[in-house]
N, C-alpha and C positions, 0 to 999 in steps of 0.2 A: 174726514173729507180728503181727497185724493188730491195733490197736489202736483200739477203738473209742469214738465220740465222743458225748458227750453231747447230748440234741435240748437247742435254745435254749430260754429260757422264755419262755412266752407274755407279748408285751406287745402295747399299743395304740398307737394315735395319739391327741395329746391332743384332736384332735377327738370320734374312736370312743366315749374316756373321759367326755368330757362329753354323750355322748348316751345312754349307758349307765347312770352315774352323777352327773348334774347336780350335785347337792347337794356330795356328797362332792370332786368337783370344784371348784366355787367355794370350799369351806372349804380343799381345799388350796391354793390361791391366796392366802385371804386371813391361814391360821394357818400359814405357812411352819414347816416342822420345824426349820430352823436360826435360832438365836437372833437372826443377824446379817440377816437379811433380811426385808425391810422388805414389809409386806400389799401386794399386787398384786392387782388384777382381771387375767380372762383377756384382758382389750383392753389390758391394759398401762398401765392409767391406776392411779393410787394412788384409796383409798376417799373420799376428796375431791375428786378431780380432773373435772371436768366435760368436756366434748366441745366443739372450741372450733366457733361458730358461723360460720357461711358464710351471706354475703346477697348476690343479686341482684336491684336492682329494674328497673323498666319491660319486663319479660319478655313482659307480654301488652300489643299494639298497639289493640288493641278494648275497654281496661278506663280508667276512670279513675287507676289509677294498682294495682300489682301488684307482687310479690314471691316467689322464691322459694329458701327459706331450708332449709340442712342442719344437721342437727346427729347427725355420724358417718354412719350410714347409715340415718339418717329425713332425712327430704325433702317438704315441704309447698308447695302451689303455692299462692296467694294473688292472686284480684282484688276490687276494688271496683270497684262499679257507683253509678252516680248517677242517679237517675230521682224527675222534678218531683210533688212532692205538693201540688196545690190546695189554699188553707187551705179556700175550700169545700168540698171534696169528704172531710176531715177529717169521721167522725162527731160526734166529742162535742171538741172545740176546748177547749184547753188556755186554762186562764182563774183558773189560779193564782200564789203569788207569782212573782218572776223566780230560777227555780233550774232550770242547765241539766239538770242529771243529771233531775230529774224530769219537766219539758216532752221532753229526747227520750226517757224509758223511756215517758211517757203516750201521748207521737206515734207509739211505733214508727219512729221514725229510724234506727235501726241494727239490722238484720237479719243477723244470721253465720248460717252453714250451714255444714256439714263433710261431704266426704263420703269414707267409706274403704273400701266396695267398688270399689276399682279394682283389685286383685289386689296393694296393696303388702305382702301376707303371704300365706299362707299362711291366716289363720283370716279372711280379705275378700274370696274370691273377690268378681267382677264378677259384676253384675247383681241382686245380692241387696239386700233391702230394707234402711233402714238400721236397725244394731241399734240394743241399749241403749246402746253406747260411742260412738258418735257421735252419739244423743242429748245424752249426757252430756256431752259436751266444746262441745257447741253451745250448751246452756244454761250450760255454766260460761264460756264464750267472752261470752255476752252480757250476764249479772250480771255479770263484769270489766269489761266495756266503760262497763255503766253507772257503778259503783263509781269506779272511776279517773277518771273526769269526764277522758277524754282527749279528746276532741271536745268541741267548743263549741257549742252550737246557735247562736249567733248566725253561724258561719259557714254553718251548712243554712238561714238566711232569706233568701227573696225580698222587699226591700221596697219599698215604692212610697209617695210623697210625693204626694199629689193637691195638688191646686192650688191655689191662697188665692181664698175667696168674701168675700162684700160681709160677711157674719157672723164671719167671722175679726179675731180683734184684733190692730193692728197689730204690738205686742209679743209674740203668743205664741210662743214654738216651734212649729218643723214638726213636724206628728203625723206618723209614718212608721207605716204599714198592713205587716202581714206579709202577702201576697198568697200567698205556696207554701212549701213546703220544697224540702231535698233529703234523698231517701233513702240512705243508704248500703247498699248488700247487699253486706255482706264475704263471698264467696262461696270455702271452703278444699277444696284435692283434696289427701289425704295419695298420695303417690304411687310411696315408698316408708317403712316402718315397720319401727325397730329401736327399740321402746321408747320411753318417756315423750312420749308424743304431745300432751299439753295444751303442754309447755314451746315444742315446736316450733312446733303450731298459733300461739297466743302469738305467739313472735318471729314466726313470718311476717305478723301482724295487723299488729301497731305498723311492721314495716318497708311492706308497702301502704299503711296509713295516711299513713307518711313519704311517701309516693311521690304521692299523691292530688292531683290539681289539678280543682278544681272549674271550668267556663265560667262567665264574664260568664254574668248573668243581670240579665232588669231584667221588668217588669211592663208589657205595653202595654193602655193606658184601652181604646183603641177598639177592640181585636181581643178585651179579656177575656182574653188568655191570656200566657203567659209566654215571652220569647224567648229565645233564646242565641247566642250570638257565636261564630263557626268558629275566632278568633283565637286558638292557642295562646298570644300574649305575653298576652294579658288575662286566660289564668285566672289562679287563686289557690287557692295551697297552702294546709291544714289549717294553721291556729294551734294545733298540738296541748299541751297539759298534761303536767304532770309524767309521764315516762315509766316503771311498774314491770316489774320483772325480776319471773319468775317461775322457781322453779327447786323441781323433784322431788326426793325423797331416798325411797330403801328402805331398812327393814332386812332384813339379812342373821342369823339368828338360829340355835344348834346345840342352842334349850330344844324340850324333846321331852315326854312324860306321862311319862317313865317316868324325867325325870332331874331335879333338883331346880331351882328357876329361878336360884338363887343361881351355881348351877354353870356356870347355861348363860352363854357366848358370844354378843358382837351387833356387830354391823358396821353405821354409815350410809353408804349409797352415794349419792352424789349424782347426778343425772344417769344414773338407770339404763337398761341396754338392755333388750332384750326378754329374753333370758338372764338377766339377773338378776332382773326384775321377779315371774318366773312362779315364783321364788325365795324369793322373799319378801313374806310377807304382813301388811307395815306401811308404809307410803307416805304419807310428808306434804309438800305441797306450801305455800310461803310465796311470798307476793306482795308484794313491797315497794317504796319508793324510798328516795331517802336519807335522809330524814328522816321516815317511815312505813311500819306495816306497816299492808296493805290487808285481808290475808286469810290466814288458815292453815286449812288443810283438811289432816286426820288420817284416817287409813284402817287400822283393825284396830291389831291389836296395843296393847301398852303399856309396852314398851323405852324410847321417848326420853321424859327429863322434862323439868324445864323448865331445868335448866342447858345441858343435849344443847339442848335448842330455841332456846337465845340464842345459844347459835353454830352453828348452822342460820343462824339470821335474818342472823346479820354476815354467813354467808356468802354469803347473797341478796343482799346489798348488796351484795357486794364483787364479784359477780356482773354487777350492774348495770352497772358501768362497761366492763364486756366489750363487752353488749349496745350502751352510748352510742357505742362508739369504731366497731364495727361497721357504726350506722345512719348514722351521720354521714359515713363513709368512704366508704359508698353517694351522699352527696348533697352532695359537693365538688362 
């Protein structure tokens, strides 16, 4: 007699799972059913564990200095460009105390752009104008820049010593004229995109900026205009300023309308990807160095307070030193 077999039960792939069910998926990752088993994301990282960063610099041969930095499977290419600003040709000349952060936000010295229609998702095709999120990360890229007072304006000055007349006393000092700037155009291509795009944007700034050598530059009387030296040994790198880490966090949350908030469940993910971000809808970003915080930027939600938040921040710290070993490895 023929004995007959049970059909198998329907199962997935935990890919299938996660495109079916997102949600319920990352909770089973991170509330594991067995007591002994410790929260995991689906990338296999623990809810603190960040994506360790990848740098290369001098990658573009036509930029003053370039970078491009991964973190998992985002990918940001980064140049700077240097090009002479005439103090004349400045409309309204900077003519208050000597405070760099505020002479280059009034000069416009530092210019970032980001651009992420280049197809590194899914929601960027090419060609498309650029949205609100690259907006957004352009002007949050340029309030850092100014805040962290990581550039010096005195390394963007041209200056020029004219020459001692029958009016000059013999004891005075030499008046030194600032005759031009240098611009910077930190110019970003995201070129591929898994999540937290400011942090990567970010790192790959401060490592182009690491990379940046400005040319001699001197002022000639008689031509009126500004010269440059072909001589690679003559330029000179960025005196750059204390260096901050910036580092994202999402929460992951199981409070719902219909369940009490005491009840619900929360997860900080550091370092999220694009899978978990679309997850969750609280994201705070800290900007710090070792001895200051620069910036906290909070988005929806109101799960972390402020104990959650102090260790956030050590974790940005403790972050930072990733980022130091990183840049510095770059330019042995």
């Amino acid at each position: 007699m023929a004995t007959s077999t049970l059909p198998s039960a329907l199962s997935f792939s935990p890919a299938t799972f996660a495109k079916l069910s997102p949600a319920p998926y990352l909770l089973a990752h991170l509330d594991p059913t067995s007591s002994s088993a410790s929260p995991t994301r689906p990338s296999g990282r623990s809810p603190q564990q960040c994506r360790s960063p990848s740098v290369n610099t001098g990658s573009l041969t036509h930029a003053n200095g370039s970078a491009v930095v991964r973190l998992g499977d985002s990918a940001v290419v980064c140049g700077v460009r240097a090009e002479v600003l005439r103090s004349s040709d400045v409309p309204t000349p900077y003519r208050g105390p000597e405070d760099s952060r505020r002479e280059i936000e009034e000069l416009g010295l530092l210019v970032p752009n980001i651009e992420l229609s280049t197809g590194c998702s899914p929601g960027f095709l090419p060609g498309n104008a650029p949205g609100t999120l690259a907006q957004s990360l352009t002007q949050r890229l340029l309030s850092l820049l100014h805040l962290s007072k990581l550039v010096d304006v005195e390394d963007l000055k041209v200056k020029y010593q004219p020459p001692e007349t029958e009016d000059d006393l013999p004891d005075a000092p030499p008046q030194l004229q600032t005759k031009a700037y240098w611009v910077l155009y930190i110019d970003l291509l995201v070129i591929s995109l898994d999540g937290n795009p400011f942090d990567a944007a970010w790192g790959a700034v401060l490592a182009a900026l690491s990379d940046t050598k400005l040319p001699k530059a001197w002022w000639d009387a008689d031509r009126e205009a500004v010269l440059c030296s072909d001589q690679l040994s003559e330029a000179k790198s960025l005196s750059l300023g204390s260096i901050p880490a910036s580092l994202t966090f999402a929460v992951f949350t199981t409070a719902a309308p219909q369940k009490k908030l005491e009840d619900a469940k929360n997860w900080v993910l550091a370092d999220p990807d694009n899978f978990e971000e679309e997850l969750c809808n609280e994201s705070i970003t800290i900007v710090a160095t070792e001895k200051s915080i620069l910036r906290i930027e909070k988005r929806g939600g109101g799960f972390v307070g402020r104990e959650a938040m102090r260790e956030l921040v050590a974790h940005t710290q403790s972050r930072l030193g990733e980022w130091k070993q990183v840049l510095s490895s770059e330019h042995r």
